[in-house]
C-alpha positions in Angstrom: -3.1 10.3 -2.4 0.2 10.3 -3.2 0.6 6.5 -4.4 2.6 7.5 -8.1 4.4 10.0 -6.1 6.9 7.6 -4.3 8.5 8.0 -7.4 10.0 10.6 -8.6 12.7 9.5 -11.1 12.3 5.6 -11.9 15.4 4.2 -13.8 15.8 0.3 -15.0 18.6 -0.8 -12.8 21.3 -2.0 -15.4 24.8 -2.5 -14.5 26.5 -0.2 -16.9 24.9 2.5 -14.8 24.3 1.1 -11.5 27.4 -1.2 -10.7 28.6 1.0 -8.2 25.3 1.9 -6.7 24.0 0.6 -2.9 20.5 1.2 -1.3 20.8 2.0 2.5 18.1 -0.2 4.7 17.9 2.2 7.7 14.4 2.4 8.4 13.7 5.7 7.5 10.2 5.9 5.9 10.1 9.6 5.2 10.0 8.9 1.7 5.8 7.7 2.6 5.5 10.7 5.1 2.9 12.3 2.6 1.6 9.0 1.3 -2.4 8.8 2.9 -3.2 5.7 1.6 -1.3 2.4 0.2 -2.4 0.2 -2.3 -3.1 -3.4 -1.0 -3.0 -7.2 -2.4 -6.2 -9.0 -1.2 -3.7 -11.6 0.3 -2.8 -8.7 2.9 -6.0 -8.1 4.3 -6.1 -10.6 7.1 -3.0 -9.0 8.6 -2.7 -5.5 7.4 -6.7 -5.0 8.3 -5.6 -5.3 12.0 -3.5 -2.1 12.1 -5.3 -0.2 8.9 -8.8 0.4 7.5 -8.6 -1.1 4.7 -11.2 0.7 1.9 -11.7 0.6 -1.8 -11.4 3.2 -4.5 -12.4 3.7 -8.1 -9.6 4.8 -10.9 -8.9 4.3 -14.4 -8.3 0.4 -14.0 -11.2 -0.2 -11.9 -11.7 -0.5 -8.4 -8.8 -1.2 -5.8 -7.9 -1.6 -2.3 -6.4 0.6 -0.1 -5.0 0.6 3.6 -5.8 4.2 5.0 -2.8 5.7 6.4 -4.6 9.3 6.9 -7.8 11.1 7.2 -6.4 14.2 4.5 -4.4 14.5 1.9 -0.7 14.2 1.9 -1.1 13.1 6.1 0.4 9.9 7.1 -0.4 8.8 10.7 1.7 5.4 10.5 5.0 7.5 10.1 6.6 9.7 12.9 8.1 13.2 12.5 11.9 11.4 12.7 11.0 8.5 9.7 10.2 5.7 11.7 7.1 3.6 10.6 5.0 3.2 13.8 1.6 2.1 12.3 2.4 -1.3 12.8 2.3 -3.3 9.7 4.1 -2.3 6.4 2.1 -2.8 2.9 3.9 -4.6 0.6 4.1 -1.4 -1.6 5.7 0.7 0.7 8.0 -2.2 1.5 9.4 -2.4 -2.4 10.5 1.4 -2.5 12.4 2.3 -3.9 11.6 -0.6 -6.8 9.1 -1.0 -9.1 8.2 -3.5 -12.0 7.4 -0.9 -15.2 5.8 -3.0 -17.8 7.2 -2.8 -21.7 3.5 -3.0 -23.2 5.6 -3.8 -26.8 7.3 -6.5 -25.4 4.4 -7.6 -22.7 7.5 -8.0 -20.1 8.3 -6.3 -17.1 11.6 -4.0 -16.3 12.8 -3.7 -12.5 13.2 -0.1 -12.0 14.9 2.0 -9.2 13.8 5.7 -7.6 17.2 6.7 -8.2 16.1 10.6 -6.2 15.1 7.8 -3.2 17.5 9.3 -0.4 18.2 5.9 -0.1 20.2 4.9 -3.3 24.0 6.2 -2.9 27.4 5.4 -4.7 29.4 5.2 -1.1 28.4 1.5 -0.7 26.1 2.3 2.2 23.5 -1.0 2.8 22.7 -3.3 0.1 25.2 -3.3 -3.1 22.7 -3.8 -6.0 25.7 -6.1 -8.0 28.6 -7.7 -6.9 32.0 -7.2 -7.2 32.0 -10.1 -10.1 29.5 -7.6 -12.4 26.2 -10.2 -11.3 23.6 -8.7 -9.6 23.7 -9.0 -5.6 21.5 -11.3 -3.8 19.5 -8.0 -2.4 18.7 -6.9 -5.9 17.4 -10.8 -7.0 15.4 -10.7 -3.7 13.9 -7.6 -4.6 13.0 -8.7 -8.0 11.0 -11.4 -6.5 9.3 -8.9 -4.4 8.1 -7.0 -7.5 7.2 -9.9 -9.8 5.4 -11.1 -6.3 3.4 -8.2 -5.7 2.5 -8.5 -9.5 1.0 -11.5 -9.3 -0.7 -11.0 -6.6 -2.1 -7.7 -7.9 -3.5 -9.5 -10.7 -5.3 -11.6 -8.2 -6.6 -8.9 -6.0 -7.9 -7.3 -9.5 -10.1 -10.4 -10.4 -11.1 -10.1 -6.7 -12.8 -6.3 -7.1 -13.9 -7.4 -10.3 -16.0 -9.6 -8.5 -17.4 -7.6 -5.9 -18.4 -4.9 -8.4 -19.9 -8.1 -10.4 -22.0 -8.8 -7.3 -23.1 -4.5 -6.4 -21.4 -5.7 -2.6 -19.7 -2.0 -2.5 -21.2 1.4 -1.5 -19.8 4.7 -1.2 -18.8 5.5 2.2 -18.1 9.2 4.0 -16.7 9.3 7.6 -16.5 12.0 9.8 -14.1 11.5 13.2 -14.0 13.6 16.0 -10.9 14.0 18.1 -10.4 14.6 21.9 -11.2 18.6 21.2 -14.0 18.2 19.2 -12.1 18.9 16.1 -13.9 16.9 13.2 -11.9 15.3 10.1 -13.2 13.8 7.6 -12.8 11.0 5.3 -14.6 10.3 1.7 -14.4 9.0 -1.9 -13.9 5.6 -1.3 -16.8 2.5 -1.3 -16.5 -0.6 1.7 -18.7 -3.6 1.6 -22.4 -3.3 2.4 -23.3 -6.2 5.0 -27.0 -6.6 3.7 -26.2 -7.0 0.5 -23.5 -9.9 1.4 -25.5 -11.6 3.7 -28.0 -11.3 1.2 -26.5 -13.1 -1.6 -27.9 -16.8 -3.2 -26.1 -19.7 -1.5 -24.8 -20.4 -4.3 -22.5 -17.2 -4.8 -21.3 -16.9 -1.7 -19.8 -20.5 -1.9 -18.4 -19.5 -5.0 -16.7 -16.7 -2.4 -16.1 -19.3 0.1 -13.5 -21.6 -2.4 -11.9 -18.8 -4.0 -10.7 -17.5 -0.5 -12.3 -14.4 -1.2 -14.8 -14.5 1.4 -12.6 -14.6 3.7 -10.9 -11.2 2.4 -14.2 -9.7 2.7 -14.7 -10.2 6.6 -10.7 -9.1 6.8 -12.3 -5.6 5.2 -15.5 -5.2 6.8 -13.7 -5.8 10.5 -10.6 -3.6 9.5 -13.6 -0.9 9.3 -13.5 0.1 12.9 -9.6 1.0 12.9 -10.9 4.1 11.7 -12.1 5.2 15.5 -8.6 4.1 16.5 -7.2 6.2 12.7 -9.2 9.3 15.0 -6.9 8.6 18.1 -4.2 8.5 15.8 -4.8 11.9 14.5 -5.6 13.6 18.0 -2.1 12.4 19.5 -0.6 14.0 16.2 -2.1 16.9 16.4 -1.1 17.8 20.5 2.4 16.9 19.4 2.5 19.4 16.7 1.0 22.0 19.1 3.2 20.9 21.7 5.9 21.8 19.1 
């Protein structure tokens, strides 16, 4: 999944080099075209499992959500052939491109960086001006600053969250095959969902402990986002005509 592949050249935004620089807010998501999968902040769930099946996955760091945007590899359904997002809602990390918080493990701070290859980014003063005239940084780039140290904290959140559902064996690995309008069969695999027995089966006790942290309530967000994946197979048939139509 292309998640690390947003960027391609990440810079710290600094004034002696980016005085001059804007970031055009047009609406063209082409940049995610390839992108089959977004990460996800537990906090999301409730809305972004209403448009997206929203699965987990096991890297270096542990486990982590994802909102499937795909059924294969560099195939995102939520974006159109022109740019436009049209899979409904927008994942906080797509949302932040072409910024990113990189973290100075020396100093335990965090640096706001910008994609300066991000089509985007231009020194014609198209969109958002990343510093104003007076040599401070624009209102656009403070906002997006919050953004990033946002989606940080809540990352750090969502981590103790998967943390806990690994402490409590609530995930199993999951394969699922879809079948389009022409029989044509995709399939989808590597990632792990919640196993209802297994929750329903837990001691009172531990799912209150759920219950107060707010992180049952993430978990049903999950386990109903599950059946976008039938509507993930519609997705993919309509894509498909229109590139044979093509």
């Amino acid at each position: 999944m292309k998640q690390g592949l947003l960027y391609e050249r990440p810079r710290p935004v600094a004034k002696s080099w980016h005085a001059d620089w804007s970031v055009r807010n047009a609406g063209d998501f082409g940049f995610a075209r390839e992108l089959s999968a977004a990460p996800l902040a537990a906090v999301e769930f409730a809305i972004a499992g209403r448009d997206h099946p929203i699965v987990f996955v096991e890297g270096d760091t542990g486990v982590s959500p994802l909102a499937l945007l795909g059924l294969a590899e560099k195939e995102n359904l939520a974006v159109d052939a022109n740019g436009r997002w049209t899979g409904g809602y927008i994942p906080a990390f797509v949302r932040r491109y072409p910024f990113v918080l990189a973290k100075d493990s020396e100093k335990d701070s965090y640096t706001l960086c910008i994609d300066e290859a991000s089509p985007a980014c231009n020194t014609d003063g198209e969109g958002q001006p990343l510093f104003g005239s007076d040599g401070q940084p624009s209102d656009y780039l403070n906002r997006q600053l919050s953004l990033a140290r946002e989606w940080e904290r809540v990352r750090a959140a969502t981590q103790a969250f998967c943390e806990r559902l690994v402490d409590l064996d609530l995930l199993t690995k999951q394969r699922v095959s879809v079948t389009d309008g022409k029989g044509r069969t995709s399939l989808a695999g590597g990632f792990s969902a919640v196993d209802r027995e297994r929750l329903m089966g837990l001691s009172d006790e531990a799912l209150g402990e759920l219950t107060r942290a707010g992180q049952l309530e993430a978990i049903f967000a999950h386990l109903a986002s599950l059946h976008g994946l039938e509507a993930l197979g519609r997705k993919l048939d309509r894509a498909r005509d229109e590139a044979g139509a093509a």
